[in-house]
TIRO-2110 file (N, C-alpha, C; in Angstrom, 1 decimal):
// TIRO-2110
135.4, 111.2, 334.5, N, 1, A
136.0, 112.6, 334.5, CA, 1, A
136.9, 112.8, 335.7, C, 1, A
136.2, 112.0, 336.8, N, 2, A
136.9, 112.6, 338.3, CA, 2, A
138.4, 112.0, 338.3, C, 2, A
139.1, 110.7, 337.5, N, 3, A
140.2, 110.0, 337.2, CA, 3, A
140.8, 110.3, 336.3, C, 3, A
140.7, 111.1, 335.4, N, 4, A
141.2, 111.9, 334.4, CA, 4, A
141.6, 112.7, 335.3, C, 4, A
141.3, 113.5, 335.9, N, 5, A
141.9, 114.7, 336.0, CA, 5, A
142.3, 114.0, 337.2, C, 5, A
142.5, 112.9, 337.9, N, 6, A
143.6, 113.0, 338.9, CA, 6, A
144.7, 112.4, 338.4, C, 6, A
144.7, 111.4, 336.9, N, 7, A
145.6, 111.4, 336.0, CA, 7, A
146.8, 112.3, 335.9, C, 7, A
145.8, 112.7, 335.4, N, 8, A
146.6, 114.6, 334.6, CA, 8, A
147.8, 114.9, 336.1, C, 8, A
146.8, 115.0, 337.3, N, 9, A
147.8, 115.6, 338.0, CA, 9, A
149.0, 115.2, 338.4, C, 9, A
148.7, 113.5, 339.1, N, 10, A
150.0, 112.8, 338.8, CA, 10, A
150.9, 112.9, 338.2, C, 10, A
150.4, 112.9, 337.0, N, 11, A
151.4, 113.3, 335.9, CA, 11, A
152.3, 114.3, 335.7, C, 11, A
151.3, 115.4, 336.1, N, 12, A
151.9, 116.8, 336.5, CA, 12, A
153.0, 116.8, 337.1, C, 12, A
152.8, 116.2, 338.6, N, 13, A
153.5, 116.0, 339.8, CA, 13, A
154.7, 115.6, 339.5, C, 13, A
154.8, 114.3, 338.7, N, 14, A
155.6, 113.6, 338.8, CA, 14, A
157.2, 114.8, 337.6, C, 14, A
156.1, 114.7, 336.7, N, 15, A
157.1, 116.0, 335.3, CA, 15, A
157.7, 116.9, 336.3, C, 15, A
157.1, 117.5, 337.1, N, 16, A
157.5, 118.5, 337.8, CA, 16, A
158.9, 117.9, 339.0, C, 16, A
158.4, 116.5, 339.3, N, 17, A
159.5, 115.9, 340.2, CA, 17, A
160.6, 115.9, 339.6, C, 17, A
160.3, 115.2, 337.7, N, 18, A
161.3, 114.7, 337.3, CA, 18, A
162.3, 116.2, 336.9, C, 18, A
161.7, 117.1, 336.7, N, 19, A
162.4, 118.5, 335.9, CA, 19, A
163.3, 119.0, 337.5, C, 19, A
162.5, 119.2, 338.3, N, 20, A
163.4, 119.6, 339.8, CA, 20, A
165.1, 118.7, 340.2, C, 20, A
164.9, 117.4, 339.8, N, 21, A
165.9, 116.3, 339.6, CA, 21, A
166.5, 116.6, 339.0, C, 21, A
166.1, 116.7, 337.3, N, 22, A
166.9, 117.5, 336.3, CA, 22, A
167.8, 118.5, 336.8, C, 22, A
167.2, 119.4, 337.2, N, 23, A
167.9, 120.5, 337.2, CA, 23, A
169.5, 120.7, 338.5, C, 23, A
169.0, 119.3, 339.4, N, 24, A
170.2, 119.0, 340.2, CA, 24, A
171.1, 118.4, 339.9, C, 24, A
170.4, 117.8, 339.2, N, 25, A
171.7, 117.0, 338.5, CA, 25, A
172.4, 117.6, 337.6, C, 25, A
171.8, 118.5, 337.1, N, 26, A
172.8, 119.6, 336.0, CA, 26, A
174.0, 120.4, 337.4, C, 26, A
173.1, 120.7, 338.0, N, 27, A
174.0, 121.7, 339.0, CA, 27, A
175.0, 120.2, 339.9, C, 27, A
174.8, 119.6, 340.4, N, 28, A
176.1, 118.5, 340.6, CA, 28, A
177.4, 118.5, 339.5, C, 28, A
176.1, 118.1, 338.2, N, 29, A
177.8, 118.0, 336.9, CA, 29, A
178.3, 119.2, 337.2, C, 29, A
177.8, 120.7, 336.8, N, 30, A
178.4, 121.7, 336.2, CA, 30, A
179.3, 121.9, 337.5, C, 30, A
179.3, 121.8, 338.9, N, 31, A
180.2, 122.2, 339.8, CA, 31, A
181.4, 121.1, 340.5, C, 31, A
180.5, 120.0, 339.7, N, 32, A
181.7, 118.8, 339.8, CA, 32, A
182.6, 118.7, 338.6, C, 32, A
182.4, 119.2, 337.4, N, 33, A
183.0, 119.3, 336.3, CA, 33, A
183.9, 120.6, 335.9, C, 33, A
183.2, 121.6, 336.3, N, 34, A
184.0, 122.7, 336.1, CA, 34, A
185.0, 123.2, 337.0, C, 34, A
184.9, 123.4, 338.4, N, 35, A
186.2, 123.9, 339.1, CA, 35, A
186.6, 122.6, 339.3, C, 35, A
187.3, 121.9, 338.4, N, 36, A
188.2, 120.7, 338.9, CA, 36, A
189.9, 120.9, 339.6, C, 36, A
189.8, 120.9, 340.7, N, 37, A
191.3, 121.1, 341.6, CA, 37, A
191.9, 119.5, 341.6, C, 37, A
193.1, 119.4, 340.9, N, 38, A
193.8, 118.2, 340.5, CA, 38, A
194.4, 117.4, 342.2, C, 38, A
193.9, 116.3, 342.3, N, 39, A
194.6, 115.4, 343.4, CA, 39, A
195.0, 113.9, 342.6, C, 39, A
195.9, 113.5, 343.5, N, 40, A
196.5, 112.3, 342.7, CA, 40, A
195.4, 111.3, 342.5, C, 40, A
195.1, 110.9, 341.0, N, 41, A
194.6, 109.9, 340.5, CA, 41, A
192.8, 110.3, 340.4, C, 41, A
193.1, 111.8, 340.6, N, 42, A
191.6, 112.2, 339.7, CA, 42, A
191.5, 114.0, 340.7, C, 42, A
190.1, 114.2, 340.7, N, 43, A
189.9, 115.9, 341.4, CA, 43, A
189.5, 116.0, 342.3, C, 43, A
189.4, 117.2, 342.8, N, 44, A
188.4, 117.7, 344.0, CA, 44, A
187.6, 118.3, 343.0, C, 44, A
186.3, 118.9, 344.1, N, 45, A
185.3, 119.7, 342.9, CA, 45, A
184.3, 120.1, 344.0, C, 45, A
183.2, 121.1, 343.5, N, 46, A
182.2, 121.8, 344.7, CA, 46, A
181.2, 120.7, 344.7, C, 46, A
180.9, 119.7, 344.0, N, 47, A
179.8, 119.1, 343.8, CA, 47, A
179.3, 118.5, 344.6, C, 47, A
179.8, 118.4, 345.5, N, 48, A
179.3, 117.5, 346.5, CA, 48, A
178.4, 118.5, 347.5, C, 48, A
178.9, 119.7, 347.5, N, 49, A
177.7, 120.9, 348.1, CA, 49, A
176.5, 120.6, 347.9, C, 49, A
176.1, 120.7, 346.8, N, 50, A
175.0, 120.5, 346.0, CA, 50, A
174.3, 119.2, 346.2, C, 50, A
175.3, 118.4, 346.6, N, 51, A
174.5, 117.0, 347.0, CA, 51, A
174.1, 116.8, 348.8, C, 51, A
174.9, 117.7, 349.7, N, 52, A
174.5, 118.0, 351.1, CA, 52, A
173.4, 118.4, 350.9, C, 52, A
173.7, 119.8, 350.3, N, 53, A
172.1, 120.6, 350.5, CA, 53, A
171.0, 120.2, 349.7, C, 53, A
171.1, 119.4, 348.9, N, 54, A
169.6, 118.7, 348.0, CA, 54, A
169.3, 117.8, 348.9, C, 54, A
170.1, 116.9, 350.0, N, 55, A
169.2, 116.3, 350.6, CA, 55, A
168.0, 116.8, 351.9, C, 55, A
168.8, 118.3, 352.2, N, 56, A
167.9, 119.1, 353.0, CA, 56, A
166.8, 119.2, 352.5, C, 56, A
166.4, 119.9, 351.1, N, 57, A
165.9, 120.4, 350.3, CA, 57, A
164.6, 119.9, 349.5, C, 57, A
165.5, 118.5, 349.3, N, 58, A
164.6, 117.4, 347.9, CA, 58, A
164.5, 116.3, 348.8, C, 58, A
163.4, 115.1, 347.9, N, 59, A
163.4, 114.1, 348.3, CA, 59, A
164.7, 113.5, 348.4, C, 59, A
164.3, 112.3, 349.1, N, 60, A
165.2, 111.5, 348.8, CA, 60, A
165.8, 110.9, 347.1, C, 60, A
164.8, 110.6, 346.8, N, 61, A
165.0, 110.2, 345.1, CA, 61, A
165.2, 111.2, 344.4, C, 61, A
164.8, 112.5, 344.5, N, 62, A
165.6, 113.4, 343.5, CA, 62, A
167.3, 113.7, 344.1, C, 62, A
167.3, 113.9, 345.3, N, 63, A
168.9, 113.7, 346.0, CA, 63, A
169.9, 112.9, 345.3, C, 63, A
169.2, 111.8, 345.4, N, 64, A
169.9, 110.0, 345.2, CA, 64, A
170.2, 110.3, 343.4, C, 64, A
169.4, 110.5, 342.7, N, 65, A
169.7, 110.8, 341.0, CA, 65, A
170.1, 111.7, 340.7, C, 65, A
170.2, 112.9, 341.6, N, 66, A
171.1, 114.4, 341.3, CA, 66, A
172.7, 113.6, 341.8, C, 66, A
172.5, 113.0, 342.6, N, 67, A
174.1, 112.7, 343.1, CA, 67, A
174.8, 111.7, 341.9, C, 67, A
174.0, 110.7, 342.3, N, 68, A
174.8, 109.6, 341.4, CA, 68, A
175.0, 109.8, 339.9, C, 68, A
173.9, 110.2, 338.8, N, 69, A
174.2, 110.5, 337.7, CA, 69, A
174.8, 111.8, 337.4, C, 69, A
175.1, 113.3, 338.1, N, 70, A
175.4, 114.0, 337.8, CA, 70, A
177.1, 114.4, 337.7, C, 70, A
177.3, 113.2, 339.0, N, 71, A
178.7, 112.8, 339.3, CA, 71, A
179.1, 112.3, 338.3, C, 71, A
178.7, 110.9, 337.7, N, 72, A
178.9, 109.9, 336.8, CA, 72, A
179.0, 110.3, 335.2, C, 72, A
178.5, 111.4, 334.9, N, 73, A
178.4, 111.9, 334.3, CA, 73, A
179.6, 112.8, 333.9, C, 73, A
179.9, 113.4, 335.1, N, 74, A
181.1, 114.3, 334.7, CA, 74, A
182.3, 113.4, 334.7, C, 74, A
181.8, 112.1, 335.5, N, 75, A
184.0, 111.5, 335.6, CA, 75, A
183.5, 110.5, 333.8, C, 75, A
182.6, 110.9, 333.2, N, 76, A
182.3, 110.0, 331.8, CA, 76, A
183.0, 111.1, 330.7, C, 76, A
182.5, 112.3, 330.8, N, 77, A
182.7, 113.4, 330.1, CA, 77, A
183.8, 114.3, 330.0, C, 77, A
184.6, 114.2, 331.7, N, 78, A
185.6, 114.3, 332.3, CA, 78, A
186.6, 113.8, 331.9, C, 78, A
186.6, 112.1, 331.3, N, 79, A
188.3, 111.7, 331.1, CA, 79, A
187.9, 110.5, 331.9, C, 79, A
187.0, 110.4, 332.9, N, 80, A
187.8, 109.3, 334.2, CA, 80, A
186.7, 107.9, 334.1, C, 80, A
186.1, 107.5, 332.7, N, 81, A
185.2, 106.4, 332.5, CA, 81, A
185.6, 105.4, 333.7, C, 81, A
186.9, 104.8, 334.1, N, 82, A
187.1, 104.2, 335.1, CA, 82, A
186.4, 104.4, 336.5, C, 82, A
186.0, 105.3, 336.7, N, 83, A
185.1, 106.2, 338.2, CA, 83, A
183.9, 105.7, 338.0, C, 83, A
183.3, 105.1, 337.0, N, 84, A
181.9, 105.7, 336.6, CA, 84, A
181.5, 105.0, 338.0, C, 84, A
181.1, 103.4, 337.4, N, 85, A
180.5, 102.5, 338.8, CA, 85, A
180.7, 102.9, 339.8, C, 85, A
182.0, 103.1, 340.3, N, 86, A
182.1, 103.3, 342.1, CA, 86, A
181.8, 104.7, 342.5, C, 86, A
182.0, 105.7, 341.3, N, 87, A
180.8, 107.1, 341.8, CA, 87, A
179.5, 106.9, 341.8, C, 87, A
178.7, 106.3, 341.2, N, 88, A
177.4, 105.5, 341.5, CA, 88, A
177.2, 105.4, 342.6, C, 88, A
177.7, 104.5, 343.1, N, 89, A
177.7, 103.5, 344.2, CA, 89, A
178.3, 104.9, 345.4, C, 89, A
179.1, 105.1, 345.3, N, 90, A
179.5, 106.1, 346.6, CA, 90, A
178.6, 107.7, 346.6, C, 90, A
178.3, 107.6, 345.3, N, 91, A
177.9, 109.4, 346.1, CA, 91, A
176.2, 108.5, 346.3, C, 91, A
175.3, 107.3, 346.2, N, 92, A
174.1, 107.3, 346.2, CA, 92, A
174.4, 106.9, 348.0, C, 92, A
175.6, 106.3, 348.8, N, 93, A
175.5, 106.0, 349.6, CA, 93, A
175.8, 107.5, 350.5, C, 93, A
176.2, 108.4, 349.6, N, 94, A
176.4, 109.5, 350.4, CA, 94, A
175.3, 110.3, 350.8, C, 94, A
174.2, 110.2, 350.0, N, 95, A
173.2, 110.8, 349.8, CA, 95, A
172.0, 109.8, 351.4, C, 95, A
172.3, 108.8, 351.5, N, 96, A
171.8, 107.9, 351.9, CA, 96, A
171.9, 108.6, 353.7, C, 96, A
173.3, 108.5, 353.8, N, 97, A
173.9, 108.5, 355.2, CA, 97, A
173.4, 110.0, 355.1, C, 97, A
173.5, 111.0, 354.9, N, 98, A
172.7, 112.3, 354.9, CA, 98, A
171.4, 112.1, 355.1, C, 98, A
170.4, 111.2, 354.5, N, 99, A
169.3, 111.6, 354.3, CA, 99, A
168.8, 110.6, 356.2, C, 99, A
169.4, 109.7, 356.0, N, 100, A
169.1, 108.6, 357.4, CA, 100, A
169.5, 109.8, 358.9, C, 100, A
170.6, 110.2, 358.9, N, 101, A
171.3, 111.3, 360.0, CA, 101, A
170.0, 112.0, 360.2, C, 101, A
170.1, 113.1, 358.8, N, 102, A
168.8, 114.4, 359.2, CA, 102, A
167.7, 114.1, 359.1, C, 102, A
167.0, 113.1, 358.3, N, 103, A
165.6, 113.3, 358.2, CA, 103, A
164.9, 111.9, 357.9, C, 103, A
165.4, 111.2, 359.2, N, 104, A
164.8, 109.7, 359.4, CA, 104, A
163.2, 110.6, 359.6, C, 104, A
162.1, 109.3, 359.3, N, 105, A
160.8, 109.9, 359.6, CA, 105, A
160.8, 111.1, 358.8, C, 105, A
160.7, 112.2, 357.8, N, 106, A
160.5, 113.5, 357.5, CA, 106, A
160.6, 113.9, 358.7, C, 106, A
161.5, 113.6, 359.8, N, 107, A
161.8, 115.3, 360.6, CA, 107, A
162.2, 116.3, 360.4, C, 107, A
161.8, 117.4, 361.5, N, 108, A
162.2, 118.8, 360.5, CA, 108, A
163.3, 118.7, 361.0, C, 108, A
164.6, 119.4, 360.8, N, 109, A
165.6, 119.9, 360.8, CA, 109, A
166.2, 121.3, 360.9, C, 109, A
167.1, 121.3, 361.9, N, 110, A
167.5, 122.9, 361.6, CA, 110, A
168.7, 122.5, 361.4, C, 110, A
169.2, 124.1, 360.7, N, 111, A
170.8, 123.9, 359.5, CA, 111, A
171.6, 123.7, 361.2, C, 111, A
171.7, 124.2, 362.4, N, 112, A
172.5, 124.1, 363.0, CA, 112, A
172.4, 123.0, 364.5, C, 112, A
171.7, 121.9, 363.7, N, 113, A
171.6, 120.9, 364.6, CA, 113, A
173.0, 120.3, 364.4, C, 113, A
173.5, 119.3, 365.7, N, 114, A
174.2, 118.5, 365.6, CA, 114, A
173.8, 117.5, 364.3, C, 114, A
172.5, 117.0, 364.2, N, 115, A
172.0, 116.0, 363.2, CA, 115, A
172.6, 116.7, 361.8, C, 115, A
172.7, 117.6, 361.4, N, 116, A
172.8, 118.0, 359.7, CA, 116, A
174.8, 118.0, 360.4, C, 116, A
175.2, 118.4, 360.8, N, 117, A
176.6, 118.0, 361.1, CA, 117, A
176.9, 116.7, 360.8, C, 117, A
176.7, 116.2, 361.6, N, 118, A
176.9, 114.2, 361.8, CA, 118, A
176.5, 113.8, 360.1, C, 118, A
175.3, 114.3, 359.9, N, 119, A
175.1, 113.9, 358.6, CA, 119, A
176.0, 114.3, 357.7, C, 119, A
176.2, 115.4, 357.2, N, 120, A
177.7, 115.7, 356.6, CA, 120, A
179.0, 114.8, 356.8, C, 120, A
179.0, 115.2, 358.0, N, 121, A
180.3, 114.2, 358.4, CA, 121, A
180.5, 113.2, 358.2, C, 121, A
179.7, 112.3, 358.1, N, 122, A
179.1, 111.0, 357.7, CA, 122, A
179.3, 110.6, 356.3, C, 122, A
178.4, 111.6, 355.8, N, 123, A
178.4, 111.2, 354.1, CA, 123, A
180.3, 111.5, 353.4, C, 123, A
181.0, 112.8, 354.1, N, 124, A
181.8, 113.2, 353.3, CA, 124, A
183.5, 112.1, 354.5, C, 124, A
183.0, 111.5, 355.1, N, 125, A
184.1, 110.3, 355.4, CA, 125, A
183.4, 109.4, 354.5, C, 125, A
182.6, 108.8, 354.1, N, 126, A
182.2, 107.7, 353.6, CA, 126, A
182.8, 108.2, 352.0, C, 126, A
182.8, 109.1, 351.8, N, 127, A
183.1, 109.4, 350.2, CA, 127, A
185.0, 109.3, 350.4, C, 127, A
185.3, 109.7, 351.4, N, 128, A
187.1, 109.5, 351.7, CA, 128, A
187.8, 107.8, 351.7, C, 128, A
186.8, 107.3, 352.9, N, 129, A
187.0, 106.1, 352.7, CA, 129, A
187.0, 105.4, 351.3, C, 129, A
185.4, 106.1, 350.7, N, 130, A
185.3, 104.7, 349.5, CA, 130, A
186.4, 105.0, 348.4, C, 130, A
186.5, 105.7, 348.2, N, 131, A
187.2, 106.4, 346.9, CA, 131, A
188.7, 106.3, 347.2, C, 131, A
189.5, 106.2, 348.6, N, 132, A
190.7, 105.3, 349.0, CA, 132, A
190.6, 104.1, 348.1, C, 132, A
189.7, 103.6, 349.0, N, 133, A
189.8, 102.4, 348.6, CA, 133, A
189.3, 101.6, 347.4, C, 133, A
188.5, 102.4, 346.7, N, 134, A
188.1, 102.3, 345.1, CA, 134, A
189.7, 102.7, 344.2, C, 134, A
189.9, 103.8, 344.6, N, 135, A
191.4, 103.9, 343.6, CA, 135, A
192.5, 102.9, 343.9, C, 135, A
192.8, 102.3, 345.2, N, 136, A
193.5, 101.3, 345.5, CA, 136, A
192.6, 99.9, 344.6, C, 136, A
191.8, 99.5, 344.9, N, 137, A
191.5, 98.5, 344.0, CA, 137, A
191.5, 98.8, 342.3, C, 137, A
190.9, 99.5, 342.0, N, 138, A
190.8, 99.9, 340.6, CA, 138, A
192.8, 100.3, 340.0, C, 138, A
193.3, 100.8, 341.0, N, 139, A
195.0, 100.9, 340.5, CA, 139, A
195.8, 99.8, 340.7, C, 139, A
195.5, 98.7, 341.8, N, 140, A
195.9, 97.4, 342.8, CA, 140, A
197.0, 97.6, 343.6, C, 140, A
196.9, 98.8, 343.9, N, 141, A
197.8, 99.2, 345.4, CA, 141, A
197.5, 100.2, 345.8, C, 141, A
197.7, 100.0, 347.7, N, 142, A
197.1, 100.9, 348.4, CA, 142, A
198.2, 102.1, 348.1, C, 142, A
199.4, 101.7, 348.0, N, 143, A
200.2, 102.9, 347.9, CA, 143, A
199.9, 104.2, 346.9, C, 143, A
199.0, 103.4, 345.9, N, 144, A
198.3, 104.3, 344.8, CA, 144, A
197.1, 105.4, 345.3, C, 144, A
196.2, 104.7, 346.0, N, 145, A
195.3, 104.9, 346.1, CA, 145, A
195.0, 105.6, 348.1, C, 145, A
196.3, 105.4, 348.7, N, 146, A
196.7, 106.0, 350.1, CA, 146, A
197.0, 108.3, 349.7, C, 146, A
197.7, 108.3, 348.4, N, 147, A
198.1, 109.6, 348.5, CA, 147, A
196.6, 110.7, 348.2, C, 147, A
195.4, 110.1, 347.6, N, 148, A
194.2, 110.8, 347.5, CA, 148, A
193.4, 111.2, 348.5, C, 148, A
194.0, 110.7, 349.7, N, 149, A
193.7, 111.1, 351.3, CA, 149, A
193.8, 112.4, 351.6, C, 149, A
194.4, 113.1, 351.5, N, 150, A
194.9, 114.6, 352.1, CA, 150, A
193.6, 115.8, 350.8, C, 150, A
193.8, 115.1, 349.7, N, 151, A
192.7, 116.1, 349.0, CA, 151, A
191.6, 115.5, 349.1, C, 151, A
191.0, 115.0, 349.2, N, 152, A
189.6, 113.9, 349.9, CA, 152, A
189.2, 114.5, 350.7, C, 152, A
189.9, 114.9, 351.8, N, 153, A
189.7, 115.3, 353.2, CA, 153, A
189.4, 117.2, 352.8, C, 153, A
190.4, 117.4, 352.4, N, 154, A
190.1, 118.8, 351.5, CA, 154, A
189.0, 119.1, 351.3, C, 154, A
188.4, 118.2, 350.4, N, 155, A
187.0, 118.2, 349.5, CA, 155, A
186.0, 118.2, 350.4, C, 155, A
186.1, 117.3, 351.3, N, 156, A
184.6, 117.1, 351.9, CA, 156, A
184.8, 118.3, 352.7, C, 156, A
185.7, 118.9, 353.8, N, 157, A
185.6, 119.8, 354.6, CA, 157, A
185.3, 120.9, 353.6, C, 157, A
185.6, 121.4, 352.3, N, 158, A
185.3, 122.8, 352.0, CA, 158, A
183.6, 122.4, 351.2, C, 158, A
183.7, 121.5, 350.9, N, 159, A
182.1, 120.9, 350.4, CA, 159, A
181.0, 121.0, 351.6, C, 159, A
181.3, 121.1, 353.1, N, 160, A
180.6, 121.1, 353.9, CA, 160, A
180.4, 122.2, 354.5, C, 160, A
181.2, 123.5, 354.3, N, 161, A
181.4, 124.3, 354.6, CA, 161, A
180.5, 125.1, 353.3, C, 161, A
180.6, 124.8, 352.1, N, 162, A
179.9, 125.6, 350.9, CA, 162, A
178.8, 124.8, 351.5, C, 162, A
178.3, 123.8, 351.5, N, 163, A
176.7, 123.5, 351.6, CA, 163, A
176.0, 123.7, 352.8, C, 163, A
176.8, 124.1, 354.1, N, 164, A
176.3, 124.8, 355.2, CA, 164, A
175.9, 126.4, 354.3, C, 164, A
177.0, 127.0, 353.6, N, 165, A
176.7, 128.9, 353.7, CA, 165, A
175.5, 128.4, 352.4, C, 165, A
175.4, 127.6, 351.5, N, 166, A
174.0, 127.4, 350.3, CA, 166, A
173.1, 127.1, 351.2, C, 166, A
173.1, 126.1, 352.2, N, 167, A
171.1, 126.2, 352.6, CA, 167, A
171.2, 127.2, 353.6, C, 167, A
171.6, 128.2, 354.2, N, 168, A
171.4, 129.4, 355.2, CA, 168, A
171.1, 130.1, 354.1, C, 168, A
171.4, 130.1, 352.8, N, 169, A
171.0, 131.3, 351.8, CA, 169, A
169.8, 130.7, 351.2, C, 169, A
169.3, 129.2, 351.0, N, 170, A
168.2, 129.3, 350.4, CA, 170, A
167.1, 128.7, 351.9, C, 170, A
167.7, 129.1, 353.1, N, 171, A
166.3, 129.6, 353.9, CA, 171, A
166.3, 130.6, 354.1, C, 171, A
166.7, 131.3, 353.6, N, 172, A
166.9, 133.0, 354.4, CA, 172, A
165.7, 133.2, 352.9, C, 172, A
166.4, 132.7, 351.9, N, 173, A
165.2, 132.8, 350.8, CA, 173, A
164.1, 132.3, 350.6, C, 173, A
163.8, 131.2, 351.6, N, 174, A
162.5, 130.5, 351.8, CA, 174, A
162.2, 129.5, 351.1, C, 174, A
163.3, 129.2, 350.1, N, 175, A
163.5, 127.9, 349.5, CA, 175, A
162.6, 126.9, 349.5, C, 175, A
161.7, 126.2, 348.6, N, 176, A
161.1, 125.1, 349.5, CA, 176, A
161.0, 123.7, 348.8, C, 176, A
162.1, 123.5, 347.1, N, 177, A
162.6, 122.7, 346.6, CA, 177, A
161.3, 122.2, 346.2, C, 177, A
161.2, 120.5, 345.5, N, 178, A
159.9, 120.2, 344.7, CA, 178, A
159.8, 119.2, 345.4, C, 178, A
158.6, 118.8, 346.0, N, 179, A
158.3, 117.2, 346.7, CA, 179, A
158.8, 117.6, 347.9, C, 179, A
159.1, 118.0, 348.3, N, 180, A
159.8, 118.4, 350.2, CA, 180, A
159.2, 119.9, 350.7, C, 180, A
158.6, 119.7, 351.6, N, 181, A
158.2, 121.5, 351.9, CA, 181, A
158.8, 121.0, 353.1, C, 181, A
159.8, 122.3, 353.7, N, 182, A
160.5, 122.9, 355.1, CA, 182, A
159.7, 123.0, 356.2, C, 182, A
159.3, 122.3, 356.9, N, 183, A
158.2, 123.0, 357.9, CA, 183, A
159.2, 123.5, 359.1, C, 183, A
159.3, 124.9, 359.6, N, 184, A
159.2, 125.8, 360.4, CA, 184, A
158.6, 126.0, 361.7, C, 184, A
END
């Protein structure tokens, strides 16, 4: 009896992990899909907000699967099947350098540490760099893939700026996301 029900709960836990994931990964597509602002050889988009502040928020694994498939998703559904792999690959690394910056060991974090900065900064150059240099290979000149720099840079600075004002609003709300509690 006593393994049945710690069954059950696992299970519980885990449904509950997987639906919390779910539902980030919806909010990734829907804000990486919908305000699409046109830059040479693909968009900008808010979605990467949503991937700053999920790593405050969420595990790492629900982070890592909101980012990579929710992204992948929209450049599939989007038009841009060419993106898919290297959006994979770049937003799980973005998720990575975020999560290593702020919350090596589960440390706690405050929104206005240098650490959640650096981490930002970190993930949203690493998404500048890769995606240069992903469009330059994937087009086979840098010349191609050199003019996506100026909106790149765009993206991550107003992406860091919306995912700083989103977690000051969901701690002011006390937010405490699925699998991560905030300790204070």
């Amino acid at each position: 009896m006593s393994s049945y029900s710690m069954e059950n709960k696992q299970q519980a836990v885990s449904a509950g992990s997987l639906c919390y994931a779910a539902v980030l990964t919806a909010l990734v597509f829907v804000l990486t899909f919908v305000p699409k602002i046109p830059i040479p050889l693909g968009y900008a988009h808010l979605g990467d907000a949503i991937i700053f502040a999920s790593v405050l928020f969420s595990t790492r694994r629900q982070a890592a699967l909101a980012a990579s498939v929710g992204s992948a998703l929209s450049d599939f559904i989007g038009g841009f099947p060419l993106w898919i792999i290297p959006t994979l690959i770049i937003k799980y690394v973005m998720v990575e350098a975020v999560f290593y910056t702020v919350r090596p060991d589960k440390r706690e974090w405050k929104l206005t540490s240098p650490r959640v900065f650096f981490g930002f900064f970190l993930s949203a150059a690493w998404m500048v760099l890769s995606y240069t240099v992903s469009g330059s290979l994937l087009y086979g000149s840098w010349a191609v893939g050199i003019p996506m720099v100026p909106g790149l840079i765009g993206e991550g600075v107003v992406n860091m700026i919306a995912a700083y004002a989103l977690a000051a609003c969901l701690i002011k709300a006390r937010f405490r996301g699925y699998g991560y509690s905030l300790k204070r």
